[in-house]
C-alpha positions in Angstrom: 13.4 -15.8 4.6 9.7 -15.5 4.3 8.4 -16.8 0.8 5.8 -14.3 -1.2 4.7 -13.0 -3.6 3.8 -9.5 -5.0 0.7 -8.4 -7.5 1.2 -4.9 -8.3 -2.5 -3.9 -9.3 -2.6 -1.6 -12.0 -5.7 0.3 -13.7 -5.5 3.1 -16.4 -8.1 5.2 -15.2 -8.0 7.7 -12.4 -10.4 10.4 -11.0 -7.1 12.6 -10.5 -4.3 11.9 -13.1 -5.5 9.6 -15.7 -2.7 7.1 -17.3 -0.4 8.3 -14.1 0.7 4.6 -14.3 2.4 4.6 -17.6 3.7 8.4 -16.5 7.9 8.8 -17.4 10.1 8.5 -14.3 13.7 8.7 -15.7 12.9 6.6 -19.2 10.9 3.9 -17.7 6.8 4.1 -17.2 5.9 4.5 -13.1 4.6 0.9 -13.1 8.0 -0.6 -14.3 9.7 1.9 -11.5 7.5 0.1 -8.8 8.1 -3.6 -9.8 12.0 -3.2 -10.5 11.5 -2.4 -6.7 8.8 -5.0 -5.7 11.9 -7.3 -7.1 14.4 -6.1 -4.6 12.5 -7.5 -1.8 13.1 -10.7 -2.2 9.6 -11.7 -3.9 9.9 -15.3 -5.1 7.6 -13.5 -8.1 6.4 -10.2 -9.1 3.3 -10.3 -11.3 1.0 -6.7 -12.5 -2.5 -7.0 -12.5 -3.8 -5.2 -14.7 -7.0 -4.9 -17.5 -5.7 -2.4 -20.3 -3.3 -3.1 -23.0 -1.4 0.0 -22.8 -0.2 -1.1 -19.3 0.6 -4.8 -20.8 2.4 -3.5 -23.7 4.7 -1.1 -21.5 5.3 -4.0 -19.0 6.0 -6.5 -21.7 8.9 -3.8 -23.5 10.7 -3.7 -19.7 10.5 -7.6 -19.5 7.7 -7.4 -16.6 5.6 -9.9 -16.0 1.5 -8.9 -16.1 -1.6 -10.5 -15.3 -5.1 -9.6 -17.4 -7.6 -9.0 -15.2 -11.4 -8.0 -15.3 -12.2 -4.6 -15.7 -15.4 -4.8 -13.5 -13.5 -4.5 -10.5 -14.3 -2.1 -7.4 -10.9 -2.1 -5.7 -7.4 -3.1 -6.4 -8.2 -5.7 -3.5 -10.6 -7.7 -5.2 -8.0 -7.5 -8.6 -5.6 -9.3 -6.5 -7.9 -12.3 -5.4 -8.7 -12.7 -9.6 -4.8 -13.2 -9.7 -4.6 -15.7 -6.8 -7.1 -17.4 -8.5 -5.8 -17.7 -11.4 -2.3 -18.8 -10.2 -4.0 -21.4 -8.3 -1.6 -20.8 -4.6 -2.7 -22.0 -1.8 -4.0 -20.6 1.1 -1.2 -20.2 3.3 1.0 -18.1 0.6 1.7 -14.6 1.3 0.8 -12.3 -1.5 2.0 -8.2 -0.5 0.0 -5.7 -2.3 2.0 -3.0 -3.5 0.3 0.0 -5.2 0.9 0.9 -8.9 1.8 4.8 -7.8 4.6 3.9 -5.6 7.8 4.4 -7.5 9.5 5.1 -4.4 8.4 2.1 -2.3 11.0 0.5 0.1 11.7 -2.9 -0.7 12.6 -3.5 3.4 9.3 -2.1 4.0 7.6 -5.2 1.4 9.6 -8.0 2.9 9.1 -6.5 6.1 5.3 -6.5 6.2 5.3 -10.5 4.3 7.3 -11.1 7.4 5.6 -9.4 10.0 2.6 -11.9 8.5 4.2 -14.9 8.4 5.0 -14.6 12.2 1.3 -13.4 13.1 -0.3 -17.0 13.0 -3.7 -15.2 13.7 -3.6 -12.8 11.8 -5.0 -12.9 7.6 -4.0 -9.6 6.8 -0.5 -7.2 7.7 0.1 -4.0 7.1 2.4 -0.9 8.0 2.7 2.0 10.7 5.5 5.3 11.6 4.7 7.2 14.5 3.9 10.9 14.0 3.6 14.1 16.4 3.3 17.3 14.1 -0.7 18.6 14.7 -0.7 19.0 10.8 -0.4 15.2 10.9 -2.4 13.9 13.5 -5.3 15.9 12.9 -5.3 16.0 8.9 -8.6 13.7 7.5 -6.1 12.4 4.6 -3.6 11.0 7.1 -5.1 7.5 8.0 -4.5 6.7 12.0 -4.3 3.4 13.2 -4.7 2.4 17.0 -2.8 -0.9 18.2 -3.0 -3.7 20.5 -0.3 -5.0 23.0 0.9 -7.0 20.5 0.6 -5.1 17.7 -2.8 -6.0 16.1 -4.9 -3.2 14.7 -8.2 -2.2 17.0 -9.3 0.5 14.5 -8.3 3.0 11.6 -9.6 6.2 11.4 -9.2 10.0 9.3 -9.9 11.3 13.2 -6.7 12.0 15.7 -6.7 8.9 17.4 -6.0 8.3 20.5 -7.3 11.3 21.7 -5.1 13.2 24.1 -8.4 14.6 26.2 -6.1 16.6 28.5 -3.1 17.7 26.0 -5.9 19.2 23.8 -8.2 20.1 25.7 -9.9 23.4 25.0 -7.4 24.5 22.5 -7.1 24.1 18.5 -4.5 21.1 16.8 -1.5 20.9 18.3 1.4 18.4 18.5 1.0 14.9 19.8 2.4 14.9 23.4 5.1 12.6 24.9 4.2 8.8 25.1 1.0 9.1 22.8 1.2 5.8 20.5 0.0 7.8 17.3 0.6 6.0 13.9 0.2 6.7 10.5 -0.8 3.9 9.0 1.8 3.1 5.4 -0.9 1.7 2.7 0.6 -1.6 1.9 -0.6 -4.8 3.0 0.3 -8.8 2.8 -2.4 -11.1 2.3 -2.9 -14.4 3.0 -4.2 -16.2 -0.4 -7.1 -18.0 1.3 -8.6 -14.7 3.1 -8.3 -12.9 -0.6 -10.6 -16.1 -1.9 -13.0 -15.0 0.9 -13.0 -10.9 0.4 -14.9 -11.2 -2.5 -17.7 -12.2 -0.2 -17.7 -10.1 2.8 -20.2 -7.1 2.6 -19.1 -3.7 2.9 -19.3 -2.6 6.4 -20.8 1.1 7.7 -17.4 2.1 9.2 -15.6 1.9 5.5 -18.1 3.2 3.8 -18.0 5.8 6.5 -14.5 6.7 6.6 -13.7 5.5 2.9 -11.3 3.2 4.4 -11.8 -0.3 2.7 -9.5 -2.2 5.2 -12.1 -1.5 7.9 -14.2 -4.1 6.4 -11.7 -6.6 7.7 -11.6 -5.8 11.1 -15.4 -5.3 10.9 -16.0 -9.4 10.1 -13.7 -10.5 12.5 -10.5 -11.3 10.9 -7.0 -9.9 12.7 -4.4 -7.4 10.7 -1.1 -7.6 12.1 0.9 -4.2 12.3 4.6 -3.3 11.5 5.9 -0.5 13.0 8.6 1.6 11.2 10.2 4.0 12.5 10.8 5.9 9.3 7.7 7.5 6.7 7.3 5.8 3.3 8.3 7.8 0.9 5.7 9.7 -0.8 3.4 7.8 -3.9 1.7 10.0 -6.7 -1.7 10.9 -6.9 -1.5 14.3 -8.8 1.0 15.3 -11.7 2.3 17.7 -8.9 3.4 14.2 -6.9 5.0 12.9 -10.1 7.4 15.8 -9.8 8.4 15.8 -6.4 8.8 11.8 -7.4 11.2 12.7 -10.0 12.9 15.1 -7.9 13.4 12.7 -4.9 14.2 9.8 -6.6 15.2 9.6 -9.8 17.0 13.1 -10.8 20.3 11.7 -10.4 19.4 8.7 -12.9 18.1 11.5 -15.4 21.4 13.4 -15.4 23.8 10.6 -16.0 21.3 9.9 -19.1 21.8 13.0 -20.5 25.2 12.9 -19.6 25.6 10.2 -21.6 23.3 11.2 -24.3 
């Protein structure tokens, strides 16, 4: 089996739903939800990264173990290389990021993409694809598209419907992908290899991400390779709004909130 490592990074602030981290799924705090899964995937260690004591006091009551991390910085990227730094690995270990707002999350899916990196030699970064076909898909600006090499690198992520069907849409409004079109949604989770996250910190920002406010662009943009797995299924939904947190609840964890107040 591959051998990694998951850092969950975890802030309390957010533009949309402040302190959604530490939001109830079921008796536990959404945080707790998404490592008790990062630990079915194998992980040789699960670890939080996080830089507010609310989130370290919640983690240490469920037994998880957290990180303290600066508070200065921009991206949950750069918290991760501050925790590979500070548990000294070395350059070839495997370290998946796994969003704090994913109480849902696979854990297939994050052995799957630590694999999918350990086989890419060339590659520093992987990351995570489905195919889709439904117009309100493929041209939606919050679905993030990623194009694909013959051997399953990434050439480029984009909010735009790409590849463009020129003839299937042509002088028409959206409408479904057609037959044989290699259109991907690209799944938000990513495996690092520890000596490219002691690089990031130094590569500069690149027009395309700040552009399409997609930060992995600025990987492809100096040169470095992202491997891509394919699966055939969506990743279940993560929460950004208190609306998400209910359809969360709903999908995942109603059946464990019955048999507590059954038992209650």
């Amino acid at each position: 089996m591959t051998e990694f490592t998951v850092v969950i990074p975890a802030r309390y602030a957010s533009s949309r739903f402040p302190g959604k981290v530490l939001a109830d799924i079921a008796g536990k705090p959404m945080v707790v939800r998404v490592a008790e899964r990062a630990a079915q995937s194998g992980a040789k260690a699960v670890y939080v990264a996080t830089d507010d004591p609310r989130i370290e006091r919640a983690l240490r009551a469920h037994g998880i173990e957290s990180i303290a991390t600066s508070a200065s910085h921009a991206t949950g990227t750069d918290r991760i290389a501050e925790v590979v730094h500070k548990l000294a690995l070395g350059d070839d270990a495997i370290v998946v990021n796994v969003q704090g707002d994913e109480p849902l999350i696979d854990p297939h899916l994050i052995a799957g993409v630590a694999a999918t990196l350990e086989k890419a030699g060339e590659a520093a970064v992987s990351t995570a694809c489905h195919p889709i076909r439904l117009a309100e898909e493929v041209f939606s600006t919050n679905v993030n598209k990623v194009v694909l090499d013959a051997r399953g690198f990434a050439l480029y992520f984009s909010r735009a419907p790409i590849p463009f069907a020129r003839d299937a849409w042509a002088g028409a409004g959206p409408r479904d992908a057609p037959d044989g079109l290699p259109c991907y949604r690209h799944i938000g989770l990513y495996a690092y290899r520890a000596g490219f996250l002691k690089k990031y910190a130094g590569l500069a920002p690149s027009p395309l991400e700040e552009f399409e406010a997609l930060e992995q662009l600025r990987v492809l943009w100096h040169g470095y390779r992202i491997a891509v797995m394919i699966s055939e299924t969506a990743s279940p939904p993560g929460v950004d709004t208190p609306e998400d947190l209910e359809k969360v609840r709903t999908l995942g964890f109603s059946g464990v909130s019955r048999q507590k107040k059954k038992r209650g």
